[in-house]
Structure formats: C-alpha cells, structure tokens
C-alpha positions in Angstrom: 0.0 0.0 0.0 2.9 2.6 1.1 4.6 1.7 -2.1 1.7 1.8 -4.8 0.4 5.1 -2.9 -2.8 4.2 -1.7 -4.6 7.1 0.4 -8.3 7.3 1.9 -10.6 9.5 2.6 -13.6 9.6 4.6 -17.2 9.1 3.2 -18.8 12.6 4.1 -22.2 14.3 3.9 -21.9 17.7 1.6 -24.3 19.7 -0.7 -24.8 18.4 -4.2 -26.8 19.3 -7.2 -27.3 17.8 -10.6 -27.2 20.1 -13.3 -28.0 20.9 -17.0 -24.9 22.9 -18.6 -24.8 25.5 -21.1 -23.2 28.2 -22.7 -24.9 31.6 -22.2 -24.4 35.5 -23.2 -25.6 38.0 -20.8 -26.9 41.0 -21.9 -29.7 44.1 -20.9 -32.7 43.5 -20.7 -33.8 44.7 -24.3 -37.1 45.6 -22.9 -35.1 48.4 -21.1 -32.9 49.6 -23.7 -33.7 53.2 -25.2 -32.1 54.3 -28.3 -33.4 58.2 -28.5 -33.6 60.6 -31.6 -35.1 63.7 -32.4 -38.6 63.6 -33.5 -38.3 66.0 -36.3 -35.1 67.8 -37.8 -33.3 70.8 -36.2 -30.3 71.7 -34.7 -28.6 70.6 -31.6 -27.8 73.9 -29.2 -26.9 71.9 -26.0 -25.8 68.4 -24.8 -26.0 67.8 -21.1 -25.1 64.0 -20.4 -22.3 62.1 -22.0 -21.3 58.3 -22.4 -21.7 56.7 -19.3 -23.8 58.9 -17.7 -26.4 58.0 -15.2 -29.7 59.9 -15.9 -33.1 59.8 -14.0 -36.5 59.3 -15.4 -37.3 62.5 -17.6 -34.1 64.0 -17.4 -33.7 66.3 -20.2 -30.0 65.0 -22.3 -29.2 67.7 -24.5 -31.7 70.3 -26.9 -32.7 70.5 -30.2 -33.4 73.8 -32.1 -36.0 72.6 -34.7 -38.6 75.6 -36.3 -41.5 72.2 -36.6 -41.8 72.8 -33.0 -42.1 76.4 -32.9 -44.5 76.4 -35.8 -46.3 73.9 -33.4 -46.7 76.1 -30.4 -47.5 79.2 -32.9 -50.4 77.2 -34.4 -51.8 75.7 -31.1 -52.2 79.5 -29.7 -54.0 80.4 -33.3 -56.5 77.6 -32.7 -57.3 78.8 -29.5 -58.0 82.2 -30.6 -59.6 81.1 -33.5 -61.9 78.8 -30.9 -62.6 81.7 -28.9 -63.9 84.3 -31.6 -66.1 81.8 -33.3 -67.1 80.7 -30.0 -68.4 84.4 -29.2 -70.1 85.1 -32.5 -71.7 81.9 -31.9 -72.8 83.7 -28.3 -73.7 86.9 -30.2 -76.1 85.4 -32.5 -77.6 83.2 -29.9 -78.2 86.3 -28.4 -80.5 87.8 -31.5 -84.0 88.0 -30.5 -85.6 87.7 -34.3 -85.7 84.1 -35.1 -86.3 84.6 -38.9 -84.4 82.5 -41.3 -81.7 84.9 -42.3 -80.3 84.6 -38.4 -81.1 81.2 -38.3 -79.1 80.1 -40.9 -76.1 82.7 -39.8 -76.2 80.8 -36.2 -75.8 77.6 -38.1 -72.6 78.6 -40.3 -71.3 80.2 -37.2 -71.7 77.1 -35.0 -70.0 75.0 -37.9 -67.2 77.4 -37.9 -66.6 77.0 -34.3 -66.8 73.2 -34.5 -63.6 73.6 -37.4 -61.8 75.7 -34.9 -62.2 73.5 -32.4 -61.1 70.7 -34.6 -58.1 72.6 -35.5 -57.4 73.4 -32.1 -57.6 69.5 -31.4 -55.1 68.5 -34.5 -52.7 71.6 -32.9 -52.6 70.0 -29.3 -52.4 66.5 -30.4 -48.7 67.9 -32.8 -47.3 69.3 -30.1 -48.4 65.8 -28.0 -46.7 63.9 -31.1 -43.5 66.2 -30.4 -43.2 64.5 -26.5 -45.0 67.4 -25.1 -47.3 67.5 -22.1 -49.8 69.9 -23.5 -53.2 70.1 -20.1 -56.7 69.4 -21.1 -58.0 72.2 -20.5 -55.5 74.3 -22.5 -58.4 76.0 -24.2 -59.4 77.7 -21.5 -56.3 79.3 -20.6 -55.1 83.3 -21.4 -53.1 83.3 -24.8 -51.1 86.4 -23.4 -49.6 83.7 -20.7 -50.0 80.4 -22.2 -47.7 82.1 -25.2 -45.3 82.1 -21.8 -46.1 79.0 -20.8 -45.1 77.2 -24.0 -42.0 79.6 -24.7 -39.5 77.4 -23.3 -42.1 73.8 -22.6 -40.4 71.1 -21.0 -37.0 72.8 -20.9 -36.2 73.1 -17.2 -33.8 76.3 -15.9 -30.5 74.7 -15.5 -30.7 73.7 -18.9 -31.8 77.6 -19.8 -29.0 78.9 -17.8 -26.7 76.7 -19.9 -28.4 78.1 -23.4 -26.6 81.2 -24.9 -29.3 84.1 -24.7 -29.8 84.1 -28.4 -30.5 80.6 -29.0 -33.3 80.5 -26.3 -36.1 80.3 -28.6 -39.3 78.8 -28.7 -38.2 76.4 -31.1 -36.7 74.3 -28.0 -37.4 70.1 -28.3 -35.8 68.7 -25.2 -34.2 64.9 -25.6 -35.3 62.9 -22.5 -34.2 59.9 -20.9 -37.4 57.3 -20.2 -36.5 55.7 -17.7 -33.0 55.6 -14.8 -30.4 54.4 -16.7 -27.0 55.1 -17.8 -26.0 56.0 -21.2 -24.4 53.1 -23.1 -24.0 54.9 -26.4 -23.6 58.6 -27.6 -23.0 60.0 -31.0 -24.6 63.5 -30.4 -22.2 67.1 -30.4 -23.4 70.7 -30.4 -24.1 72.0 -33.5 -25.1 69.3 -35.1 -28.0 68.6 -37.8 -30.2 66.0 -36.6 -33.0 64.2 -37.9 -35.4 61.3 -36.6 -32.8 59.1 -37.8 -30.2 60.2 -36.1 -29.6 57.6 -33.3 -28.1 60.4 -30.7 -28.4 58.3 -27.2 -28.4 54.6 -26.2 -29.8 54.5 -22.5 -30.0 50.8 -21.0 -31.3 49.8 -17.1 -28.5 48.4 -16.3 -29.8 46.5 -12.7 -31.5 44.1 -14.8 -30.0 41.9 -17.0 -31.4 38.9 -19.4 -29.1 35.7 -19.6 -29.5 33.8 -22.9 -28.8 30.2 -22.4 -28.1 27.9 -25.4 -29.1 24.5 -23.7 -28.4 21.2 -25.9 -31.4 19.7 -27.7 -30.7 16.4 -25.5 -30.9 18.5 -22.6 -34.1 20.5 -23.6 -36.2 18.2 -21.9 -35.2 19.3 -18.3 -35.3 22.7 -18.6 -38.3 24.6 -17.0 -39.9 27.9 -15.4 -38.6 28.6 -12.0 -35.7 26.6 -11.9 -32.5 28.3 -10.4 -29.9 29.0 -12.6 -26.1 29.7 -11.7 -24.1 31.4 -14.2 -20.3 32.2 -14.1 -18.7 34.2 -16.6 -15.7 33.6 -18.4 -13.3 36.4 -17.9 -13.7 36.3 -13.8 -14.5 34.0 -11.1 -17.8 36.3 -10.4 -21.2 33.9 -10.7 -24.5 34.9 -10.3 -27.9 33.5 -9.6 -31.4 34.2 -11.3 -34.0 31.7 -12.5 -35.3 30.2 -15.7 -38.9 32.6 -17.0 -39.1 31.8 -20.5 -38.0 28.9 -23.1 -38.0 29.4 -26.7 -41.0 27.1 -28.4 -38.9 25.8 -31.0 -35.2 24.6 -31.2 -32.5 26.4 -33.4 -32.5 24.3 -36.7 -28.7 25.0 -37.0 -27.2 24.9 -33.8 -29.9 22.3 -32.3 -29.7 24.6 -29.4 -33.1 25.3 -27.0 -32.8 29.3 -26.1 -33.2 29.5 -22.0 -33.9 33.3 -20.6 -32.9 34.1 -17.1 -33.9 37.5 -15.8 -30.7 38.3 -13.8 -30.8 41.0 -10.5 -27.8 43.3 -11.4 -28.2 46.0 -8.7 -24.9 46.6 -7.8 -23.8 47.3 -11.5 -20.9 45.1 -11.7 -22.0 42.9 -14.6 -21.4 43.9 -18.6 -23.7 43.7 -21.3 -22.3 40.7 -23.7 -20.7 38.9 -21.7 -20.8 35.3 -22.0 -20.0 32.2 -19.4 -21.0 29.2 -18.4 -24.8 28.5 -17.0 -26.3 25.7 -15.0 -30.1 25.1 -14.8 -30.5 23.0 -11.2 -32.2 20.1 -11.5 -31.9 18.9 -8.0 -30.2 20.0 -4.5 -29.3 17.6 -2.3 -27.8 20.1 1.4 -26.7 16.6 2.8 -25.6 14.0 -0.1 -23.3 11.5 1.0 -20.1 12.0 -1.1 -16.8 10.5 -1.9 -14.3 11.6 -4.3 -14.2 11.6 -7.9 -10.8 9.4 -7.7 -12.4 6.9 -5.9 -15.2 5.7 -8.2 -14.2 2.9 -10.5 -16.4 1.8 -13.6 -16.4 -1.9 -14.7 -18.6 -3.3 -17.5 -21.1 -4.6 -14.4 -21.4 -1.8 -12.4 -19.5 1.2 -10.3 -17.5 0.4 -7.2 -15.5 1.9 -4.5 -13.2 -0.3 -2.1 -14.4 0.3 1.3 -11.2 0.2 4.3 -11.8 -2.2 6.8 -12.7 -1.0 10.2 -10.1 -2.6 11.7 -7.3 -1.4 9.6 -6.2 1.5 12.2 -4.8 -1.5 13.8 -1.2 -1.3 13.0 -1.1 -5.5 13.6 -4.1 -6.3 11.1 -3.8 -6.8 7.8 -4.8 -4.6 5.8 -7.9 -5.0 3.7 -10.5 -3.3 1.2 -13.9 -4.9 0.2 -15.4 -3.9 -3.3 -19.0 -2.1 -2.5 -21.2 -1.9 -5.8 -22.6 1.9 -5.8 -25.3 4.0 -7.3 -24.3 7.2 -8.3 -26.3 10.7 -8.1 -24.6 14.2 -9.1 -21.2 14.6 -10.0 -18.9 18.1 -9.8 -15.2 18.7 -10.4 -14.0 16.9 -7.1 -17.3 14.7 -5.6 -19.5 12.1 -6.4 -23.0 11.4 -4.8 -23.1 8.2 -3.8 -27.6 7.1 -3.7 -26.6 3.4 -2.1 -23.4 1.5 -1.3 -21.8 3.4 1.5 -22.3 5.5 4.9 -21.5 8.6 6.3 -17.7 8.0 8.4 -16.8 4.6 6.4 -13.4 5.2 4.9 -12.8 4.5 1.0 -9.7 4.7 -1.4 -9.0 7.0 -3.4 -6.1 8.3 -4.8 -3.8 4.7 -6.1 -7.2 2.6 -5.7 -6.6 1.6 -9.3 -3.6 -0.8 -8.2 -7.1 -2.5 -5.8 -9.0 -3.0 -9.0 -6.4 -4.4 -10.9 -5.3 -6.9 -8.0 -9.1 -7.9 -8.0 -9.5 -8.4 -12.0 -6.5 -10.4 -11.8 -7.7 -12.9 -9.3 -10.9 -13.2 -11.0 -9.0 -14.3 -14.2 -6.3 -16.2 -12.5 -8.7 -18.3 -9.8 -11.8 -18.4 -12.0 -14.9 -16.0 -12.3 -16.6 -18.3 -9.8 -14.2 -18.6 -7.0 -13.4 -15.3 -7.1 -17.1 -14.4 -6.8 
C-alpha cells in the first residue's frame, strides 16, 4: 500500500446538485434599452449628459433647435384664438331676439365654424403631443397672453436655460429625455449638429437588470423549466450569479440544435457587462446533505460502479490490511465529488487516490482463480 500510494478519505455528507450545462451570453434587458432621436429635424444647441452617464427618469440629455416645433406652439395658440372668436359670434347670435331664417341660418354657419376651430385646435394639441409634449386638457381655457409664456420654453427646465446662450433661447426648443434611470451606453450627439429622426443620438440601457441567454443542448431540452435556479459564471472572472429560468423558446435552433433558455438576472450593484458570456447551469436537484466520496475513488467496470471500502479494523497497525469492493449507485457529479444514492455510509473510509492498483489486483484474481471462485 505505502509503495503503490494508496490514500483514503472519509465518506462525508456535503451539498450536491445535478445540473444541466450551457453556454450563455448576458446582456440588458432589451425591454429596457432606449435608443433616442429627435422627432423632427433641427439643430442641436446643448448636450448635457455624456457616455456613461447615469440619468433619471425624464431628465432632459441635450436640446434640439428645430422651427417644426415652434410652428407647433404658434399654431396651437392660433386655434385657441380662432376657438374663442367663433365661440363668441356663436354667443352673439344666440343672443338675436328675431328668429327669422336669415339669423337662423347665420347661427348655423357660425356654430359650424366654431366646430372647425375647435377641430383645428384639437389637431394643434395632439402635434405638439406627437413632439413629447405634455400639453393640459383644458388648455383652451387658458389666457393666450400667458399660455404664449407657458409654451416659450415647454419642458425645458432652468438649469438647462442657464446653460443656453441668450440668443439661442427660442421657442423652437425640443428637449431629448431619458425614459426611464439608466446610464448611457451609447452617444454619438455634439453641439451643432444637424439632426434628424434618424439620427440615433443616445443609447440608454437599465442596467440593474439583465437577461441571460442560455443555449441548452437539444438532448438537454427536456429538463429545462420555469422557476428553476440558474447559476451562471462568466468567463473572464471567477464572479457567478444566480437568477431563474422565465421563459423557453418554443422551437429549437435548426442550426445549432440549441433550445434558447432566458434568465432575468438581478444586477443592482452594476458590476456585470452587457455581452458577456460564461458558463450556466439550470439546477435540476439540490441535495444540502448527499453522502459523497471523491471523484478518484469511483471505479467503472462493464457490471457496475465500485468503491473499495477500508476495513474498520485497519487502524490497527497489527491487522492486515484490507478493502472490500462495494457496488454503488451514483447521483450528481462536480469537479472533485460524487453522490453516492446506495453502497456506502456517512464515516466509512474509502480509497481513493492509487485505488486503481485494488481494482487491478481484483480483476487479476478473478482471471487467475476463476470468475466463480473469485465471486
């Protein structure tokens, strides 16, 4: 034993899983990804927020001169004049006492007038609306004189006016806002600049959540399902991560015969990158107190698996020493343990490392003394 290098270790009770592996890419949450233009063509006058910038819901990102939205605001306060004056001759020839058919049919025309303006004035909210513009209800009803004030300088908050050289604080201001918290992944936007709606000027992405695209082999397919926990290391760090499994693709990749896997993946504390990829496992079972022995000791015939099990007596320095084959059952499997489901107990001692020499010496008596007598 001393010379083949036989060593033992104890049977032991440790947490074990069995596991489906695959290959996986981590990236945002799509869903959450923003890539922001202008809505119509101008001029930008002001950025405010650069690559890798962390914005907050609404927060204006830079301004865009464009005349679309000045003709917008102009038009909107003609409507509501236009509303207005109809809406008063309408008034005026309600007012008429003689109900002959000359006023009659005036009162008419006039009330179809007023219904125009008031359709205009409808079309010249619902533009400004279009433009990302919270324009109030009851907009009609407010005092041209200061509602021209109101919408000078809409949705552009002071800091950013403060910013703004005076002569290019117009009304012709479209602010560029972020939807949602976020930090900006992507910007291709300077001052001065001619922009239209397909300009792609920001890329803002959540980055606290994160999707994890698993590519799980077709003969694995079948064990994948909703809720199950997923761990997923990447490949350029030690740094794993948990999540579990909310979607599966309804059809397998005909080229890679691949099942796509998505795992929505916490990312709070902002330390994991969009595209990275690793290595996943979907948990099939966890087992806190499998009995275990090591990988080395587990020896495969063309009958079964066996360890060789020490005798109990063999801390006796007098007593020969002595291992017994034990056919085993084998559960879950990781880079240094083996579950074992029968064939062992908890504190039995087993070889492990040079146990190969035992199997040998065993095979060799069976051939030598005959498959019966060895039996």
């Amino acid at each position: 034993i001393e010379r083949v290098g036989i060593e033992v270790a104890e049977v032991i009770e440790r947490p074990m899983f069995e596991a489906v592996t695959a290959n996986g890419e981590l990236t945002f949450d799509p869903t959450r990804v923003a890539h922001l233009s202008t809505r119509v063509q101008g001029t930008v006058v002001l950025v405010l927020k650069s690559l890798g910038g962390v914005v907050q819901p609404s927060e204006v990102l830079a301004l865009v001169d464009a005349g679309t939205v000045g003709a917008a605001k102009s038009n909107l306060l003609q409507s509501i004049v236009q509303v207005r004056l109809r809406q008063a001759t309408v008034e005026r020839l309600r007012s008429i006492t003689d109900s002959g058919a000359v006023a009659q049919k005036s009162l008419l025309e006039a009330q179809a007038s007023m219904q125009e303006a008031q359709i205009a004035l409808i079309s010249a909210r619902q533009a400004l609306t279009n433009l990302g513009f919270n324009i109030p209800e009851n907009v009609a009803d407010q005092d041209p004189v200061a509602l021209s004030q109101d919408l000078q300088y809409l949705g552009v908050d002071n800091r950013s006016l403060d910013l703004l050289p005076s002569g290019m604080k117009t009304s012709n201001l479209l602010p560029i806002r972020a939807p949602y918290a976020g930090t900006i992944v992507a910007s291709d936007i300077v001052a001065g600049e001619v922009v239209d709606p397909k300009s792609a000027l920001f890329t803002v992405a959540d980055p606290t959540r994160m999707w994890l695209i698993l590519n799980v082999k077709q003969e694995d397919a079948r064990y994948a399902q909703p809720g199950q926990l997923v761990r997923f290391q990447t490949d350029n760090s030690d740094q794993v991560v948990e999540g579990k499994v909310d979607w599966l693709s309804p059809v397998v990749d005909e080229q890679t015969r691949t099942l796509r896997v998505r795992v929505t993946v916490d990312n709070a504390n902002g330390s994991l990158r969009d595209r990275t990829f690793g290595t996943g496992q979907i948990i099939l079972r966890q087992e806190p107190k499998a009995i275990a022995v090591p990988l080395e000791a587990i020896h495969a015939t063309d009958h079964a698996p066996y360890i060789f099990i020490r005798d109990k007596n063999d801390a006796d320095p007098n007593a020969p020493r002595l291992f017994y084959p034990r056919q085993v059952r084998l559960g879950a499997k990781d880079k240094e343990y083996v579950e074992l489901l029968a064939g062992a107990l908890p504190g039995e001692m087993v070889a492990t490392k040079g146990s190969a020499v035992i199997l040998a010496q065993l095979l060799r008596s069976q051939l030598g003394e005959g498959h019966d007598h060895a039996h």
